[in-house]
C-alpha positions as CSV (number, residue, x, y, z in Angstrom):
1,X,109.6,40.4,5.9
2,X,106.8,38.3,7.5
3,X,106.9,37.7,11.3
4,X,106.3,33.9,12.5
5,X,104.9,33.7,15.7
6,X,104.2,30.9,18.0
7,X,101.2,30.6,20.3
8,X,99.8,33.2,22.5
9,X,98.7,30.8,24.9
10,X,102.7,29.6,25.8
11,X,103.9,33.3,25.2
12,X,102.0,34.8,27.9
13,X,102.6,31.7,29.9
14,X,106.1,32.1,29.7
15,X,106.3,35.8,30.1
16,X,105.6,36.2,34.0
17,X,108.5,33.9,34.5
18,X,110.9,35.8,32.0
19,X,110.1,39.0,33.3
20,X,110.8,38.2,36.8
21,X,114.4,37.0,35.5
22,X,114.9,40.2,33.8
23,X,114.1,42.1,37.0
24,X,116.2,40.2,39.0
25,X,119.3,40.4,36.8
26,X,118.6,44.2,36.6
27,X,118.5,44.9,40.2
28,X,121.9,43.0,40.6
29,X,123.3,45.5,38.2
30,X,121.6,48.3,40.3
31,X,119.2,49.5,37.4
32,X,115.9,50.4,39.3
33,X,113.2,52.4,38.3
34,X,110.7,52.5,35.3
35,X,112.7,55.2,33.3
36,X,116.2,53.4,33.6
37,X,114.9,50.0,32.8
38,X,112.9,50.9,29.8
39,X,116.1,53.1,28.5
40,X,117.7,49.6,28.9
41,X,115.1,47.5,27.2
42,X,114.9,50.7,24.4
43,X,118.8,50.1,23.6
44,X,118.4,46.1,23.4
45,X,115.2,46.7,21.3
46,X,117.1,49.4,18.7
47,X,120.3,46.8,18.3
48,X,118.2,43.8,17.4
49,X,116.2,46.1,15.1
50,X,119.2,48.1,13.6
51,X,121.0,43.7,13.2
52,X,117.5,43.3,11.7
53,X,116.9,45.8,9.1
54,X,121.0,45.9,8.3
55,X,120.6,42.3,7.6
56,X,117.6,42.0,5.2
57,X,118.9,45.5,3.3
58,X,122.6,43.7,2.3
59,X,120.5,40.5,1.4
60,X,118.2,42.6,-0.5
61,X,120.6,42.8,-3.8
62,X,121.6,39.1,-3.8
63,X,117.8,37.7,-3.6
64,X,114.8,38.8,-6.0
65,X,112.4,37.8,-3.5
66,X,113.0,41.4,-1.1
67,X,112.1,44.0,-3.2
68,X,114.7,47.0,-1.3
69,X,116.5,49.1,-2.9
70,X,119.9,50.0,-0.4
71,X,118.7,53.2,-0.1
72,X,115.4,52.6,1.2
73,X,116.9,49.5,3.6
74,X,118.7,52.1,5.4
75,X,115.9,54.7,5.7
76,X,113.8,52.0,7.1
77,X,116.5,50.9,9.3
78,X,116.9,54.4,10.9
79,X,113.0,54.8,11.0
80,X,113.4,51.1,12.9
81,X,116.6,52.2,15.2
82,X,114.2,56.0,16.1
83,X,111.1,53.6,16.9
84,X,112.8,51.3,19.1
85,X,114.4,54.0,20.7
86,X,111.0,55.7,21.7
87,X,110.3,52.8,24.0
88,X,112.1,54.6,26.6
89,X,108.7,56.3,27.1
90,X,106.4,53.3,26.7
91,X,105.4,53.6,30.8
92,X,105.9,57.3,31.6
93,X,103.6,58.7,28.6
94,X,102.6,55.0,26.9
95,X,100.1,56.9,24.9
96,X,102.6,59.2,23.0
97,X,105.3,56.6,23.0
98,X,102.5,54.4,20.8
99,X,101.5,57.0,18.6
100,X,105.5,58.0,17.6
101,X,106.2,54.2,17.4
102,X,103.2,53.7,14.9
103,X,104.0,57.1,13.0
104,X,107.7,55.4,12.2
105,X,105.9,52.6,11.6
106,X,103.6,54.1,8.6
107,X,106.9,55.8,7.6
108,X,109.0,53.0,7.0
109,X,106.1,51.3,5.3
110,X,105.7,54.5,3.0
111,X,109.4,53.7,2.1
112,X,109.4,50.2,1.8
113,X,105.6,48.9,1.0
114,X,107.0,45.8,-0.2
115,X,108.0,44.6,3.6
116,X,105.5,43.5,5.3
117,X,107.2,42.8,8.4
118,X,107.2,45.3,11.2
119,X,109.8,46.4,13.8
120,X,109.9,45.0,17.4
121,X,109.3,48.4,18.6
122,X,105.1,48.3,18.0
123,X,104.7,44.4,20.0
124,X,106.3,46.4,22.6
125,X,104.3,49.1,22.5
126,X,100.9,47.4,22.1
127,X,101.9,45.0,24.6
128,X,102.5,48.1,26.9
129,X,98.7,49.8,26.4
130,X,97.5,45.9,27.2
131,X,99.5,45.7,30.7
132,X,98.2,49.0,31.7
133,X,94.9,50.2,29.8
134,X,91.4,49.2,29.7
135,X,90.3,46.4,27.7
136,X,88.4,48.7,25.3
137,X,91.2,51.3,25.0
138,X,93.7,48.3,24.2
139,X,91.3,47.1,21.3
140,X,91.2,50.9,19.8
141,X,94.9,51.1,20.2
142,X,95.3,47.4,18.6
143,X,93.0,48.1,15.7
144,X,94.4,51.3,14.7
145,X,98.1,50.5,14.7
146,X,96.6,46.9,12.5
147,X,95.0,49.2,10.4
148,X,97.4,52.7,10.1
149,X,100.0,51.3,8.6
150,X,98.2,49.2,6.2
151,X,96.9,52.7,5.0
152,X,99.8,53.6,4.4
153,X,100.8,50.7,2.8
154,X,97.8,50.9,0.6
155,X,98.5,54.6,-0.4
156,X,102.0,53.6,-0.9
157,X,101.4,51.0,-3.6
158,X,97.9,52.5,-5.4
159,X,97.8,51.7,-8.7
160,X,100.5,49.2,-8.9
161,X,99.4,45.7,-9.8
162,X,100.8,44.4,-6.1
163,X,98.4,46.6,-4.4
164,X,96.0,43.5,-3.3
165,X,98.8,41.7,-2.3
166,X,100.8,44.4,-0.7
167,X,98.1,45.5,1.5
168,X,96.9,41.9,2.4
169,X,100.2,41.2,3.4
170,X,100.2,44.0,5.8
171,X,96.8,43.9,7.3
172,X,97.9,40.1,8.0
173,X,101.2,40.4,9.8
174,X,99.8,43.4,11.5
175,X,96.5,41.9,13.0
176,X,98.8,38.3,13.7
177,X,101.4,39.9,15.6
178,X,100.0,43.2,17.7
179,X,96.4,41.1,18.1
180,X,99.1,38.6,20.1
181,X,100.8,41.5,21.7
182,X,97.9,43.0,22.8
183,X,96.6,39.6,24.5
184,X,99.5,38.8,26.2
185,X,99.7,42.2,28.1
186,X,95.8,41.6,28.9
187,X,96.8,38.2,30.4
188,X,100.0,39.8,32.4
189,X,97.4,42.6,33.7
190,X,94.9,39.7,34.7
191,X,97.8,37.9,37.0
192,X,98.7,41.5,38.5
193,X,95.1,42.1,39.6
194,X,94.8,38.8,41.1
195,X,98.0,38.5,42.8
196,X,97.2,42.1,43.9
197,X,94.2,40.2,45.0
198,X,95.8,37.4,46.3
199,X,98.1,39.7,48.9
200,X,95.2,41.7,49.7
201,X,92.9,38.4,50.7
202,X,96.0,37.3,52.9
203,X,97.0,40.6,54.7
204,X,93.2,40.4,55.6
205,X,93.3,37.0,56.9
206,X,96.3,37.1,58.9
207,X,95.0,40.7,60.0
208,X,92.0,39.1,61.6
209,X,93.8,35.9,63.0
210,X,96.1,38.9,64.4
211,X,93.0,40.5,65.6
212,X,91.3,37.5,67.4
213,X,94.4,36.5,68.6
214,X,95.2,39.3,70.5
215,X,91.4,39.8,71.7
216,X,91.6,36.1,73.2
217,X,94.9,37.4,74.9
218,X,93.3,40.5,76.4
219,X,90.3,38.2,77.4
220,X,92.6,35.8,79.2
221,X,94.6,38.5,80.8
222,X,91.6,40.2,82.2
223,X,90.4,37.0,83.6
224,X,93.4,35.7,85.4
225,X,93.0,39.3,87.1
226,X,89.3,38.4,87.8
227,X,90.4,35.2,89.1
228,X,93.1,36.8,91.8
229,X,90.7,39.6,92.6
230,X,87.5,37.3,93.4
231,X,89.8,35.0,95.6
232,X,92.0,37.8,97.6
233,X,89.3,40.8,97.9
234,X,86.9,39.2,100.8
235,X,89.9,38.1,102.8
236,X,92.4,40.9,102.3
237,X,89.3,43.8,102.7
238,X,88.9,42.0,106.0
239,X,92.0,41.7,107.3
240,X,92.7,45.5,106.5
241,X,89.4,46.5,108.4
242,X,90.8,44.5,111.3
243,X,94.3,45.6,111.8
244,X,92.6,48.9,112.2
245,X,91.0,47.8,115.1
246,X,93.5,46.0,115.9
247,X,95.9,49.0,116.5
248,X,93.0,50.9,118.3
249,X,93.2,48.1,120.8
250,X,97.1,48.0,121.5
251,X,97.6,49.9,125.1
252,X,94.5,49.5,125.5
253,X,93.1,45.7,125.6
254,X,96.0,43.3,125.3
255,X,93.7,40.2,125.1
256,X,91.4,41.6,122.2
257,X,94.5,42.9,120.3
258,X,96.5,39.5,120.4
259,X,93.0,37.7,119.6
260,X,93.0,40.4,117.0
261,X,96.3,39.7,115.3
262,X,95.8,36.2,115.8
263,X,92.6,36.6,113.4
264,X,94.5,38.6,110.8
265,X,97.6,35.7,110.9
266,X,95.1,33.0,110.2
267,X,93.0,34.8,107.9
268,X,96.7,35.9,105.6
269,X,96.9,32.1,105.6
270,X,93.6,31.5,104.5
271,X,94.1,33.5,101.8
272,X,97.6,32.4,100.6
273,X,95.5,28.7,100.3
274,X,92.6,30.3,97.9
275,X,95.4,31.9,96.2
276,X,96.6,28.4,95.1
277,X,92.5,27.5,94.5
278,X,91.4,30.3,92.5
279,X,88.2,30.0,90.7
280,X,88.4,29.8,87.0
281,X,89.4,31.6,84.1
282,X,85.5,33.7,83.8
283,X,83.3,31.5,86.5
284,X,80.6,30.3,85.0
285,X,77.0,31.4,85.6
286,X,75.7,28.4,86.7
287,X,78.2,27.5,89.1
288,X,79.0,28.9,92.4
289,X,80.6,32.0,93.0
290,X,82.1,31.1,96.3
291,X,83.1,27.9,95.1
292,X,86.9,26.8,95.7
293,X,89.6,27.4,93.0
294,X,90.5,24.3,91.3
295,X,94.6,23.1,90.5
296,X,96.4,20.0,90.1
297,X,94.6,18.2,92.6
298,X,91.4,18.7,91.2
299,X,92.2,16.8,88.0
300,X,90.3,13.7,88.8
301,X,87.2,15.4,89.6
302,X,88.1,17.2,85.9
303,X,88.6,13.3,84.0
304,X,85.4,11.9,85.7
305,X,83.7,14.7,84.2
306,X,85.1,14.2,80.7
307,X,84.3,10.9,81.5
308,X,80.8,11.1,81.7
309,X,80.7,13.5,79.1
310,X,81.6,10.2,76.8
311,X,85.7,10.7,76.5
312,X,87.6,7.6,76.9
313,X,90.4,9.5,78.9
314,X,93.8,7.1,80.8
315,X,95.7,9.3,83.3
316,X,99.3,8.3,84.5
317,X,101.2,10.4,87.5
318,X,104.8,10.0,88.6
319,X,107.1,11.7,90.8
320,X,106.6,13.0,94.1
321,X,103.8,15.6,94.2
322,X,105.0,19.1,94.4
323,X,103.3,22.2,96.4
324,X,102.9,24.2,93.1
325,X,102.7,28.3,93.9
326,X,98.9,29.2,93.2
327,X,99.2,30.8,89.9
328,X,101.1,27.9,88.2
329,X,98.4,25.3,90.3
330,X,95.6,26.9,88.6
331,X,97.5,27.7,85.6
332,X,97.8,23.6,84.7
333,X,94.5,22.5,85.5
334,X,93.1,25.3,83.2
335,X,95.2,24.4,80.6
336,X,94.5,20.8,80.9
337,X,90.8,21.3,81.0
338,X,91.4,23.3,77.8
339,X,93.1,20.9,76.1
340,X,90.4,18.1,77.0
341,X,87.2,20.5,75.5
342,X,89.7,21.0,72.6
343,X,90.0,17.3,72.4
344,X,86.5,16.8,72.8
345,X,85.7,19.4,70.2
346,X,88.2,18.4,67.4
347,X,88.5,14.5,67.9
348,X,85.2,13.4,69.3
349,X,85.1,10.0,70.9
350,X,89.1,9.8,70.4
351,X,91.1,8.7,73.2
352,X,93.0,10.9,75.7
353,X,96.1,10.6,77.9
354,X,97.0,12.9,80.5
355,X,100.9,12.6,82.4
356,X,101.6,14.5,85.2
357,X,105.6,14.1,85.6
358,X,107.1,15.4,88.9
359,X,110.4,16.0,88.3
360,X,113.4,17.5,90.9
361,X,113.0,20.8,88.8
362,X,110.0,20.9,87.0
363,X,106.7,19.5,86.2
364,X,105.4,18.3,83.1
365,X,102.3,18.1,82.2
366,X,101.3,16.4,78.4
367,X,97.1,15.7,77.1
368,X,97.4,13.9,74.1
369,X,94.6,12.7,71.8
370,X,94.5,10.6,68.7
371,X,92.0,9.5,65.9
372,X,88.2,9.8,66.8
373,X,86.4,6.8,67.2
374,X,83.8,8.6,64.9
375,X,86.3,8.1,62.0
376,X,87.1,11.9,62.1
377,X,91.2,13.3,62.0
378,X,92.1,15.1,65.0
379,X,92.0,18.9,63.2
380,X,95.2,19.7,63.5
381,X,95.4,22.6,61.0
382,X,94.4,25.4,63.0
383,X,94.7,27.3,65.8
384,X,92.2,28.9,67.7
385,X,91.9,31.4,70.6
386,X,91.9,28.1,73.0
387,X,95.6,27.3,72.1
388,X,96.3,30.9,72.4
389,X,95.0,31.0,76.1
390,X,96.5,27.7,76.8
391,X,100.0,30.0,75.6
392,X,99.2,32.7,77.8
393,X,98.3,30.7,80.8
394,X,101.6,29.1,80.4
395,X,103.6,32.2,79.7
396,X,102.1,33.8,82.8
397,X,104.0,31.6,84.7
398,X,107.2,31.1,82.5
399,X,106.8,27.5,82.0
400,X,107.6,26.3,78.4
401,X,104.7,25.6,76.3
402,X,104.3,23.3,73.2
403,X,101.6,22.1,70.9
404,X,101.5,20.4,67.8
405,X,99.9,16.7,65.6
406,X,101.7,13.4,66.5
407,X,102.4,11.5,64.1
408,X,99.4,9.2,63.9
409,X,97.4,12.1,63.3
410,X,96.3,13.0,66.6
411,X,97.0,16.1,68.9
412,X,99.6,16.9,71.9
413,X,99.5,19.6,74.6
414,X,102.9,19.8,76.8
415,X,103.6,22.3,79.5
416,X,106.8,21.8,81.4
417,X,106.4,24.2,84.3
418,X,110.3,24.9,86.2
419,X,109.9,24.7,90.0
420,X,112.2,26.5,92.3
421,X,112.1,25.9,96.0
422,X,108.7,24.1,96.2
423,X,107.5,22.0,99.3
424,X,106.7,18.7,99.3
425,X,102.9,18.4,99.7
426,X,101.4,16.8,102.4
427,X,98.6,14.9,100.7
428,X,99.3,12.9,97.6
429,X,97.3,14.0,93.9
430,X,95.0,10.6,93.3
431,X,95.6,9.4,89.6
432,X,94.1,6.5,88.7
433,X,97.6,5.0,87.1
434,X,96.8,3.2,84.0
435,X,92.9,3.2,84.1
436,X,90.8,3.6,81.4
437,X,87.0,3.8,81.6
């Protein structure tokens, strides 16, 4: 019985996608595990082998053409029911499941020599030693179950005049199908090594995104803590060392303590003031360290800069200005100046808006960019540690924070900062509504 076979190429195609239907269906019926689902596959294999062989044996006496007698059709079919059987073991000990599947195999071609046709049990196993073997231990394995049973075959028929035929026959169905088997669990090895790959490259990526991510975090933490500690240590280490004088002085020299206390009072609200000013995220080395802290109303000063750093930026401001408590003050001009150097960075030469809302409960600020002049796409496919600060800055000070493309291909930062119990402020922030430079 001669095997047809279609193409490797679409079998092993095909076979990834098959096989992840078979597991599926098998873990709906609870069958888990490599023992129980090759016991399952075993029994399928044995009663499409036992349909098989029962088949071609009660054919045998009606057509000339298949030389089996009854007696051998059965002996082959229980050789072919025992081998198919044995795939039970085809992971747990592949290498003795192969050999017993080939040893039935030169068996039922002892019996029958005429059929050249072997069981499904052999594919299987081949197939097996391909998924999970070296390449050159799959090609020993392949060649010697091609050429072991055409041994047999050939000791089977020596000296009849069929011999050349018989043993052609079998080295040819042999080589056609196990050669295919044998490919086909090389190509289903190849896609487990690089999806194993695949996974492997990705955990690693998102592990260092992870990684930087929570380094920029750390970093931004550290220097908002700077940032409090640089503005409040001068003011609050003098103010301590006072009050101790201070209390020397009470019963003892009214005038100096009250001049005392007086001096601690306005120095507290000196300090409250830098709180709202405090100097930036890491100060840079070239600037002043005893410079004030910038907030909202330094974000003129901050556009003139981007300005004559060549950005084409518009500004618009509405609502009544709000007295913003320091952290969120500081909070919204460093994110602003973030999102202009991201703007700057990612969209050169592209135009930016900045809106500072003032509503009864909240403030809103947006910096939105869109195409670079340059003929560059605003790159709106990553994220780096700058959005990452931006989101820390924002959560430090619970306001709601969004980023994310427009839909002409720019970029848009929003913060919307809730405000509870704020005071009017007494000088007005000075946008220059609607004018672009």
């Amino acid at each position: 019985m001669n095997h047809m076979t279609g193409s490797p190429k679409a079998s092993a195609t095909a076979l990834p996608t098959l096989l992840r239907r078979l597991d599926a269906l098998l873990s709906r019926f609870g069958i888990r595990g490599t023992f129980p689902r090759d016991a399952v596959l075993a029994l399928v294999v044995a009663v499409l082998t036992f349909g098989m062989f029962a088949t071609l044996t009660r054919l045998a006496p009606t057509d000339p053409t298949i030389d089996l007698s009854a007696a051998e059709g059965w002996t082959i079919t229980a050789f072919g029911v025992v081998q198919s059987l044995l795939l039970c073991l085809r992971r747990l000990r592949p290498v003795l499941c192969v050999a017993a599947v080939m040893a039935c195999q030169m068996a039922m071609t002892a019996v029958a020599p005429g059929i050249s046709g072997n069981g499904i049990g052999p594919a299987v196993a081949v197939y097996t030693i391909g998924s999970i073997a070296s390449l050159r231990f799959t090609i020993a394995v392949a060649a010697t179950a091609v050429l072991a049973p055409t041994a047999a075959a050939a000791a089977a028929s020596l000296g009849e005049d069929a011999m050349f035929a018989v043993v052609t026959n079998h080295l040819t169905s042999n080589a056609v199908v196990l050669t295919a088997a044998a490919l086909i669990g090389m190509y289903v090895a190849a896609r487990r090594r690089n999806a194993a790959l695949d996974r492997e490259r990705a955990t690693a990526v998102l592990r260092a995104h992870r990684e930087r991510a929570e380094a920029a975090v750390i970093a931004e933490r550290a220097r908002i803590a700077r940032e409090l500690h640089d503005v409040a240590a001068h003011h609050l280490s003098g103010m301590v060392i006072q009050a101790a004088a201070v209390e020397r002085l009470i019963g003892r020299d009214a005038e100096a303590a009250k001049s005392g206390a007086a001096w601690i009072r306005s120095q507290g609200k000196a300090t409250l003031e830098n709180l709202r000013q405090v100097v930036g995220l890491l100060r840079d080395t070239d600037t002043d360290g005893n410079a004030p802290v910038p907030g909202v109303s330094a974000l003129p000063a901050l556009m003139a800069e981007a300005r004559q750093l060549g950005s084409e930026v518009e500004s618009e401001c509405s609502g009544e200005p709000l007295r913003l408590p320091p952290i969120a003050d500081i909070s919204l001009y460093r994110i602003a100046q973030q999102a202009l150097t991201n703007a700057r960075q990612h969209a050169p030469g592209a135009s930016v808006r900045i809106r500072l809302a003032y509503g009864d409960k909240d403030v809103v600020l947006e910096v939105t960019n869109g195409h670079s002049s340059r003929g560059e796409l605003a790159d709106v496919g990553r994220g780096g540690t700058g959005l990452v600060g931006m989101r820390e800055r924002a959560d430090l000070v619970g306001a709601d924070f969004t980023a994310g493309p427009t839909g002409d291909g720019g970029w848009r930062v929003r913060v919307a900062l809730p405000v509870r119990d704020t005071e009017r402020r007494a000088e007005d922030i000075e946008f220059e509504t609607g004018d672009r430079t």
